[in-house]
C-alpha positions as CSV (number, residue, x, y, z in Angstrom):
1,X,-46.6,-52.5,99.8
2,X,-46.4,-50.0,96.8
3,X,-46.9,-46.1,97.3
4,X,-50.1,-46.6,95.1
5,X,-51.6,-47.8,98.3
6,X,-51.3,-44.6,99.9
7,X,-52.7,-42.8,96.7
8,X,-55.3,-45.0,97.2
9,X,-56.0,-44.6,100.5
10,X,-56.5,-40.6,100.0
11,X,-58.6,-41.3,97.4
12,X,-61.0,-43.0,99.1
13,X,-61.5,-40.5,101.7
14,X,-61.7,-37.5,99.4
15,X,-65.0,-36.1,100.9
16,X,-63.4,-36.7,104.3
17,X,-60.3,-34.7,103.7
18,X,-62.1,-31.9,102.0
19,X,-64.4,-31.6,105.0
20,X,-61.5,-31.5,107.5
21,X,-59.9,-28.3,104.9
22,X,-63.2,-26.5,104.9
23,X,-64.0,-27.0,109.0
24,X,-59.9,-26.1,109.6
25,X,-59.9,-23.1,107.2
26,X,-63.1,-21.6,109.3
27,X,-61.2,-22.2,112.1
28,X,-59.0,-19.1,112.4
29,X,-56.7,-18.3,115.5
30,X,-53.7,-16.5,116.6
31,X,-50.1,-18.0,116.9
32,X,-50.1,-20.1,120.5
33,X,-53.8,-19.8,120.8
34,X,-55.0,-22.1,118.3
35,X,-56.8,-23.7,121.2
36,X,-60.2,-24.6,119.3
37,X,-57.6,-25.9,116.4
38,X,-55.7,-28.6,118.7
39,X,-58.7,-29.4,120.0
40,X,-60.4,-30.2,116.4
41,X,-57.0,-32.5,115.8
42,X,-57.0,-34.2,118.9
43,X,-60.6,-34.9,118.7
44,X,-59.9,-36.4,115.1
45,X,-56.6,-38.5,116.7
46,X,-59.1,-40.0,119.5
47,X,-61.5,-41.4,116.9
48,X,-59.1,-42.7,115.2
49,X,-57.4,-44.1,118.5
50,X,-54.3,-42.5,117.5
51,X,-51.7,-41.6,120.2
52,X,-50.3,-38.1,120.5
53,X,-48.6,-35.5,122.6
54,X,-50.7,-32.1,122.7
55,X,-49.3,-28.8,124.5
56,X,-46.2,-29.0,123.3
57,X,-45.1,-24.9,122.7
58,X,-48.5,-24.3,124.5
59,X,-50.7,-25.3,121.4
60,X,-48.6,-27.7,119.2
61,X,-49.8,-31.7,119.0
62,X,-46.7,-34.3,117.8
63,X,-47.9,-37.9,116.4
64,X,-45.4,-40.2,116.0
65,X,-46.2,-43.4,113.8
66,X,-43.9,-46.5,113.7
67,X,-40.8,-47.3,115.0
68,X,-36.9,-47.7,115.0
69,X,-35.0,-45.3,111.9
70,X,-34.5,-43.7,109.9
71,X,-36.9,-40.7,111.8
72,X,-38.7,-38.0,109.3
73,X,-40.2,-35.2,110.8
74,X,-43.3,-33.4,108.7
75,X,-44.1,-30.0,110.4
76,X,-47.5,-28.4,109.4
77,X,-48.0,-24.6,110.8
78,X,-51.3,-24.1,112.5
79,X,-51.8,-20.0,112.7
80,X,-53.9,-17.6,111.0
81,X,-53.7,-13.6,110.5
82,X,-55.8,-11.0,112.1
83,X,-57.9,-8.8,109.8
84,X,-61.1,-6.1,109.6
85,X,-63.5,-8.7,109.0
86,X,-64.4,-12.3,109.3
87,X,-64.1,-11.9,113.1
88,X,-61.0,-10.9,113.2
89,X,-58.8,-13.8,112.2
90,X,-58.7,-15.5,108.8
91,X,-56.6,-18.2,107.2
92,X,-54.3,-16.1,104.6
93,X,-51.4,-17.8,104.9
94,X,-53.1,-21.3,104.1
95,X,-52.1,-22.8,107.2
96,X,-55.1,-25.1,107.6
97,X,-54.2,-26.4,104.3
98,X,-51.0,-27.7,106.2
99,X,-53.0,-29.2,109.1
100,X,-55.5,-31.0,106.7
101,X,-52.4,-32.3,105.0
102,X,-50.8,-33.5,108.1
103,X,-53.6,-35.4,109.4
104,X,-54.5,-36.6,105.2
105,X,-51.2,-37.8,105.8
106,X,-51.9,-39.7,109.1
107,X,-55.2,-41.1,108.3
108,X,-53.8,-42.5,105.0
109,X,-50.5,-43.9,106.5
110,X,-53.0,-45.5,109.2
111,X,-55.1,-47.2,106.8
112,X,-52.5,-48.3,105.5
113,X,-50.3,-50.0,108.2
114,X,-47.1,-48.3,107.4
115,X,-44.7,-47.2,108.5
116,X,-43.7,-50.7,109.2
117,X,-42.4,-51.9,113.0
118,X,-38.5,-51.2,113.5
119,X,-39.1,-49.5,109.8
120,X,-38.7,-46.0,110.6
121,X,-40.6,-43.4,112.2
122,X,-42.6,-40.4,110.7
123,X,-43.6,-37.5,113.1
124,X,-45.4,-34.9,112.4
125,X,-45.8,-31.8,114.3
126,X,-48.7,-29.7,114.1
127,X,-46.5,-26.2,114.9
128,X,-48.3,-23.3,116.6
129,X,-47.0,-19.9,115.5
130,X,-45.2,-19.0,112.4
131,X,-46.5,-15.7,111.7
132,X,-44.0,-13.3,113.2
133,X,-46.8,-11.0,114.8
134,X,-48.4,-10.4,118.5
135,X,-45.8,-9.7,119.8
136,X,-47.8,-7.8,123.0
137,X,-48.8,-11.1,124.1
138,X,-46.3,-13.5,123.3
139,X,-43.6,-11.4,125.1
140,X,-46.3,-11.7,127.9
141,X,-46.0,-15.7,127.4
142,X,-42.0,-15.4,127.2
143,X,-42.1,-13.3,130.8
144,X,-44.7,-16.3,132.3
145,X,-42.1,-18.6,130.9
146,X,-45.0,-20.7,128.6
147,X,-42.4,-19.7,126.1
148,X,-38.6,-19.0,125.6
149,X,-39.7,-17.4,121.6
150,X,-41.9,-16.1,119.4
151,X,-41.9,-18.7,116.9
152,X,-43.7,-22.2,117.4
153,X,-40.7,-24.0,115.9
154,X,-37.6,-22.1,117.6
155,X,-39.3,-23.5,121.0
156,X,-39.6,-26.8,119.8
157,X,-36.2,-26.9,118.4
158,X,-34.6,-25.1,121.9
159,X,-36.8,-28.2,123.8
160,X,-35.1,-30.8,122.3
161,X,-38.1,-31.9,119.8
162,X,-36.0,-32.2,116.8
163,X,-33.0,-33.9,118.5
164,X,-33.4,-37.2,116.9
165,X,-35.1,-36.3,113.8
166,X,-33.1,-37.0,110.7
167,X,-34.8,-34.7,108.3
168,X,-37.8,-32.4,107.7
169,X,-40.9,-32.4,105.1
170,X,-43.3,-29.9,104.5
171,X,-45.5,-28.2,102.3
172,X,-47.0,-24.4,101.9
173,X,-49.4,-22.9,99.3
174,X,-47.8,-20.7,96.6
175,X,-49.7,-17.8,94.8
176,X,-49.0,-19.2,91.3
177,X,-51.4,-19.6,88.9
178,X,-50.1,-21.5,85.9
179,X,-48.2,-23.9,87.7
180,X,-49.2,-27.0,89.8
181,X,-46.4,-27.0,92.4
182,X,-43.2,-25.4,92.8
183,X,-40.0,-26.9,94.1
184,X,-36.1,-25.4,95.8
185,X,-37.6,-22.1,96.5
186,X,-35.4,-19.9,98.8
187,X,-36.9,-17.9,101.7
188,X,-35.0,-15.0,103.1
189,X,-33.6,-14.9,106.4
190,X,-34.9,-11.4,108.7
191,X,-34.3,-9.8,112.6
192,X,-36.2,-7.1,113.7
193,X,-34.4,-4.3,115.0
194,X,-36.0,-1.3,116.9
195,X,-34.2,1.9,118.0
196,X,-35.5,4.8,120.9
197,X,-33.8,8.3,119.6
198,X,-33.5,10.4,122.9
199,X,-33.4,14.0,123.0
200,X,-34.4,17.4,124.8
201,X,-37.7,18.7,124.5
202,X,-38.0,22.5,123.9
203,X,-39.9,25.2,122.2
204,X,-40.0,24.9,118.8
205,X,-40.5,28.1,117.7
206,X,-38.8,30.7,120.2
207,X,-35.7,28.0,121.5
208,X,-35.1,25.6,119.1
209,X,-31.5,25.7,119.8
210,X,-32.1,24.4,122.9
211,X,-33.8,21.1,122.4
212,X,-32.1,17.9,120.9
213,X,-34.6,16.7,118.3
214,X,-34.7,13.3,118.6
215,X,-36.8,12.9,115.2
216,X,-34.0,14.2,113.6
217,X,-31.7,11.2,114.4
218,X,-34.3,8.8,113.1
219,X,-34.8,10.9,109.8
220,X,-30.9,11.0,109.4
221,X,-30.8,7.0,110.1
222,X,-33.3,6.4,107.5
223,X,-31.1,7.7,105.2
224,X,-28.2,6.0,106.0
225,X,-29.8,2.6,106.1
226,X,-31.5,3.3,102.4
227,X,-27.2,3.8,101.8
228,X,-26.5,0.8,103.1
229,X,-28.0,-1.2,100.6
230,X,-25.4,-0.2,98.1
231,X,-22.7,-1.7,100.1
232,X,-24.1,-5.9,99.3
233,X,-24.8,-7.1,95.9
234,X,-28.4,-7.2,94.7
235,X,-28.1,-11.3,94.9
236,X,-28.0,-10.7,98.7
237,X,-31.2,-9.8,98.7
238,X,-30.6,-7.2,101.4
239,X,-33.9,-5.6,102.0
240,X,-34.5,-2.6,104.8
241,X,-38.3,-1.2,105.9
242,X,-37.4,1.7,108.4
243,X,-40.7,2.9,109.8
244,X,-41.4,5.9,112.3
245,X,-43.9,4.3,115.4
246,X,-43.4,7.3,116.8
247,X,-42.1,11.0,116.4
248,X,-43.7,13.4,119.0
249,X,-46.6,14.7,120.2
250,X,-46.7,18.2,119.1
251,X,-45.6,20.5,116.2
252,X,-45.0,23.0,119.3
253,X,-42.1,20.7,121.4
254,X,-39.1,19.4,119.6
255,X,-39.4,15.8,119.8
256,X,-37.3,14.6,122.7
257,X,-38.1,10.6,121.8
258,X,-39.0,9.0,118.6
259,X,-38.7,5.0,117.7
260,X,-37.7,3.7,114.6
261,X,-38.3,-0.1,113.4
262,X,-37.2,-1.8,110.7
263,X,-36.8,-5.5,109.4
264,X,-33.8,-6.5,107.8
265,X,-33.9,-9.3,105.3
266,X,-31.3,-11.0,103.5
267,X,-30.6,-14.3,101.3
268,X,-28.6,-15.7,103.2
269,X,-27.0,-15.9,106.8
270,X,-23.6,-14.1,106.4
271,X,-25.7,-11.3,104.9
272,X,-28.0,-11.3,107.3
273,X,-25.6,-11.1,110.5
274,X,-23.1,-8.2,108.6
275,X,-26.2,-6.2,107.7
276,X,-27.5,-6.3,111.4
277,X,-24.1,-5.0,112.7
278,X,-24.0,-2.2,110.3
279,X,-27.4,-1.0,110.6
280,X,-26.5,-1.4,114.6
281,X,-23.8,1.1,113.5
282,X,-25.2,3.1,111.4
283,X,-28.4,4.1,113.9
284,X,-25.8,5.0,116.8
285,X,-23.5,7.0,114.8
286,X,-26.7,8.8,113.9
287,X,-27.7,9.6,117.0
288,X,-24.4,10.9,118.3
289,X,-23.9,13.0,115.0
290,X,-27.0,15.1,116.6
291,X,-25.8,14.5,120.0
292,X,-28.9,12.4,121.1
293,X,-28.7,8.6,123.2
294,X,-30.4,5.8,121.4
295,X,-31.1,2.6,122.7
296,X,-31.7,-0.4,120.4
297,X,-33.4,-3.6,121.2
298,X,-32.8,-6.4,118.2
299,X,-35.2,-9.5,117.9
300,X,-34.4,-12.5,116.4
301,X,-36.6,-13.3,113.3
302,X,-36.0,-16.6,111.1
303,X,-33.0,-17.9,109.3
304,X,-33.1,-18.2,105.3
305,X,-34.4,-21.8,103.9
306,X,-32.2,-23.7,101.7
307,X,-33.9,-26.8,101.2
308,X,-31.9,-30.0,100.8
309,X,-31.3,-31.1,97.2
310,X,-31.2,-34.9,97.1
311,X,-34.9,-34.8,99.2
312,X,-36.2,-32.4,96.4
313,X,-35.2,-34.9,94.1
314,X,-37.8,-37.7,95.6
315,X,-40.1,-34.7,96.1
316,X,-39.8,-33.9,91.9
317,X,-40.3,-37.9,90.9
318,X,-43.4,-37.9,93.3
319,X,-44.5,-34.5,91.2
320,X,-44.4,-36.2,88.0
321,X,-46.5,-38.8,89.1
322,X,-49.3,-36.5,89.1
323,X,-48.1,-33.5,86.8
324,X,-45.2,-33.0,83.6
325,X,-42.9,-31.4,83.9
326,X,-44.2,-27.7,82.6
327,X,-46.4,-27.8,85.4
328,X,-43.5,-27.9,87.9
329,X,-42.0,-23.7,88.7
330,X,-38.4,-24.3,89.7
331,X,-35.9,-22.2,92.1
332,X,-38.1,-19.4,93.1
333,X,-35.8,-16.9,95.2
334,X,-38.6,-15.3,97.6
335,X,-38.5,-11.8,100.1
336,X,-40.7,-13.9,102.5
337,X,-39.7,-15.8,105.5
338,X,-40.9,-18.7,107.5
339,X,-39.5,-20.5,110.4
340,X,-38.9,-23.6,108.2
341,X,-35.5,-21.9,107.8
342,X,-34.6,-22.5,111.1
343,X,-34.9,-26.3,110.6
344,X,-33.4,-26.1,107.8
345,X,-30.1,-24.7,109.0
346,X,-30.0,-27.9,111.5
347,X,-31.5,-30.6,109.3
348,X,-32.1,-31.7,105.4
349,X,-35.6,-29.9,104.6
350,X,-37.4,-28.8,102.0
351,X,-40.6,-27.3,101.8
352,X,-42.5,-28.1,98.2
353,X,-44.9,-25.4,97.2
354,X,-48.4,-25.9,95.2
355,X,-51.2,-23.5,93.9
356,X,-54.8,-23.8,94.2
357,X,-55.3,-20.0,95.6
358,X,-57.7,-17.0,94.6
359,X,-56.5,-13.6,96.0
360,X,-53.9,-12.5,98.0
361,X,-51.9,-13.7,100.8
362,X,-52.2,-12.3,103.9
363,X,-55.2,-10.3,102.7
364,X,-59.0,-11.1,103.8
365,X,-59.9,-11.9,100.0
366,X,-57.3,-15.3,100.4
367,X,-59.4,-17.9,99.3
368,X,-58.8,-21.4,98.4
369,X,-59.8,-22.4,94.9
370,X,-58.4,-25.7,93.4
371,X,-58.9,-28.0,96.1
372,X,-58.3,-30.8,94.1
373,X,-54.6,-29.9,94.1
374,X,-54.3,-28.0,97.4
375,X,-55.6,-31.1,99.4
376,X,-55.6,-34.4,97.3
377,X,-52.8,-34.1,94.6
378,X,-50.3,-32.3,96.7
379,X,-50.9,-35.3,99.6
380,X,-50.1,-37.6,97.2
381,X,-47.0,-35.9,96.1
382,X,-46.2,-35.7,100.1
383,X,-47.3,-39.3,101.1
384,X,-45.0,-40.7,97.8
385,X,-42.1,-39.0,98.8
386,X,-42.4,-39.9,102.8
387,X,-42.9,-43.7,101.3
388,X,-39.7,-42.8,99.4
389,X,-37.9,-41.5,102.5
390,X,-38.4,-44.6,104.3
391,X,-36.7,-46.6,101.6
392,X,-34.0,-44.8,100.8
393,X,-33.7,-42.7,104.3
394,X,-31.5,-39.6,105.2
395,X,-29.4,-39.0,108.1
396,X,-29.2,-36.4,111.1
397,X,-25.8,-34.6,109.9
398,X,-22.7,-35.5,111.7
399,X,-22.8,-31.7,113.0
400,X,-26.1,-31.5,114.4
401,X,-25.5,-30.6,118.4
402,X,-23.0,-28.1,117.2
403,X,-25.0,-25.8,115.0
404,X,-27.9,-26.7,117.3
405,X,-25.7,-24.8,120.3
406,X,-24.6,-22.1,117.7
407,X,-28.1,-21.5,116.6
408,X,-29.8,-21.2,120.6
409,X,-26.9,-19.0,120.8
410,X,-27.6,-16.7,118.3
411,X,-30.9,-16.4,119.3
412,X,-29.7,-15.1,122.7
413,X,-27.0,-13.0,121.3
414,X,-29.8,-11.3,119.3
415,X,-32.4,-11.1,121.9
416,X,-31.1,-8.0,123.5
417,X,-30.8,-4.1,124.2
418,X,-27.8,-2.2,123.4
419,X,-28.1,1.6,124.7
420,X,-25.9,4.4,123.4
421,X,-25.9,7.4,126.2
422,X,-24.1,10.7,124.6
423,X,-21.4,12.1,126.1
């Protein structure tokens, strides 16, 4: 059987698929409460009499066609964003463009009879959330232990999901607008890092002297962290956000507690991991200039995406089939992150791009506005390359358990609070 089957195949269910991306996109939820989403899926799976595995990091489905090796793993993200309107949740990431892919994907495979038996496996995930948000109630899922993180795919990886997976396909919507697809784009790696100055209240006006101002130790951090940036190169990508959550309560008391958060993003992971120490540095030695205690709490974000380069090959040859090569925006180095990363510091991944969006993401006005490309062309691109992965597969890296302990490591190591009393 030739690929052109599987073009085929989506073809002929156009109105189908396009039904699915408008019903999907209308369904908006939080990360791990996509409840009303897994249930559209699975409800989709049973008429189709397609077997799956549903609940897996409390809202994520796996389907698993065919048999034997090699094994691909495609991962669609399920999540949305909150927002001030469209009852509070809306689709500006394009995530339901990934689920209406996944399940394109399935139907198409399906009709098709592939993958073959004892000809390799394809599983797709549908992967509850990536958005790096609520954190309120998923630390309330983490202490019920529904959870062990805040990210869909960093529980599925620490549960053993991806254990005998050989490599990872996926695809995301790109804000271009005069190209069709984009292909080796970089995502930048992040942790979030929080620090509680602690100081002495007083009066502000007749004993000054006698209070520690705890503001001032997040004011004089902030300006050591915006000097930090001149110690990496500007290829590093080393980006820093310090915000004051909190300050005090009155112009009349010195501030005797203030929190400072920040997000520290970087290109790549040795940047990322010297950053975090110094700005762990920097925000202590602050506080003790001013004689204050601090107390830090760092949370593990996502690891940069480099995306595998003999995959993006097959993934370009199944872009020309439907585009030249002008159409096709190349090695995009990007400030965002995704948990994609994370797989992709375990396993050969890449994660194409395509356009096909109206407004902004992460905004209310997201809209999607070449569905032709967002749903049928980009499927095609995906369902030529999985055909192409089959034939010619790739294989788990030798190093796989090791990196997979160093990474669950890492993620503990960087799970924690460090306090800093004044002596």
């Amino acid at each position: 059987m030739k690929k052109e089957s599987l073009f085929a195949a989506i073809d002929q269910r156009q109105a189908e698929i396009l039904s699915w991306g408008n019903a999907f996109f209308d369904c908006a939820e939080l990360g791990f409460q996509e409840v009303k989403t897994a249930a559209a899926i699975t409800a989709l799976l049973d008429q189709w009499n397609i077997p799956y595995e549903s609940g897996i990091a409390m809202t994520g489905i796996r389907v698993t066609l065919g048999s034997g090796s090699p094994h691909i793993a495609f991962v669609s993200d399920m999540d949305a964003l909150p927002c001030k309107s469209k009852n509070g949740t809306v689709h500006s990431c394009g995530h339901s463009i990934q689920t209406t892919l996944a399940l394109t994907l399935i139907r198409a495979l399906a009709d098709c009879g592939l993958p073959k038996k004892n000809s390799g496996r394809i599983s797709f995930f549908f992967t509850p959330a990536e958005e790096f948000i609520d954190f309120t109630f998923r630390d309330q899922c983490i202490a019920e232990g529904k959870i062990r993180y805040r990210s869909g795919k960093q529980n599925l990886i620490a549960e053993g999901y991806f254990d005998d997976v050989d490599c990872v396909l996926s695809a995301h919507a790109n804000g271009e607008t005069e190209y069709l697809f984009d292909i080796n784009s970089t995502l930048a790696g992040f942790l979030a890092k929080k620090a509680v100055f602690l100081g002495t209240a007083s009066h502000s006006g007749a004993a000054p002297h006698l209070g520690r101002n705890a503001l001032h130790g997040a004011v004089l951090a902030q300006n050591a962290l915006a000097f930090l940036k001149d110690r990496f190169p500007a290829s590093a990508g080393l980006q820093l956000h310090p915000v004051i959550t909190e300050g005090g309560g009155t112009v009349n008391i010195i501030p005797d507690r203030t929190v400072m958060e920040t997000y520290i993003r970087a290109n790549d992971n040795a940047t990322l991991f010297a950053a975090e120490e110094q700005v762990e540095q920097c925000i202590h030695h602050c506080a003790a200039a001013l004689g204050l205690g601090c107390e830090t709490e760092t949370t593990p974000g996502y690891l940069p995406l480099r995306q595998s380069a003999e995959m993006n090959e097959m993934v370009l040859e199944n872009m020309l089939l439907f585009c030249e090569e002008d159409q096709i925006l190349r090695n995009v180095v990007s400030g965002a992150s995704g948990d994609i990363g994370d797989l992709g510091f375990l396993l050969p991944a890449v994660q194409m791009g395509f356009s096909g969006i109206k407004g902004q993401f992460h905004n209310d006005n997201f809209t999607i506005a070449d569905k032709e490309n967002c749903y049928i062309r980009t499927a095609k691109v995906l369902a030529g390359t999985l055909f192409d992965l089959l034939q010619k597969p790739m294989h788990q890296p030798a190093d796989f358990a090791a990196k997979k302990e160093k990474y669950l490591k890492q993620l503990e190591k960087r799970q924690n609070l460090e306090i800093f009393t004044e002596s």
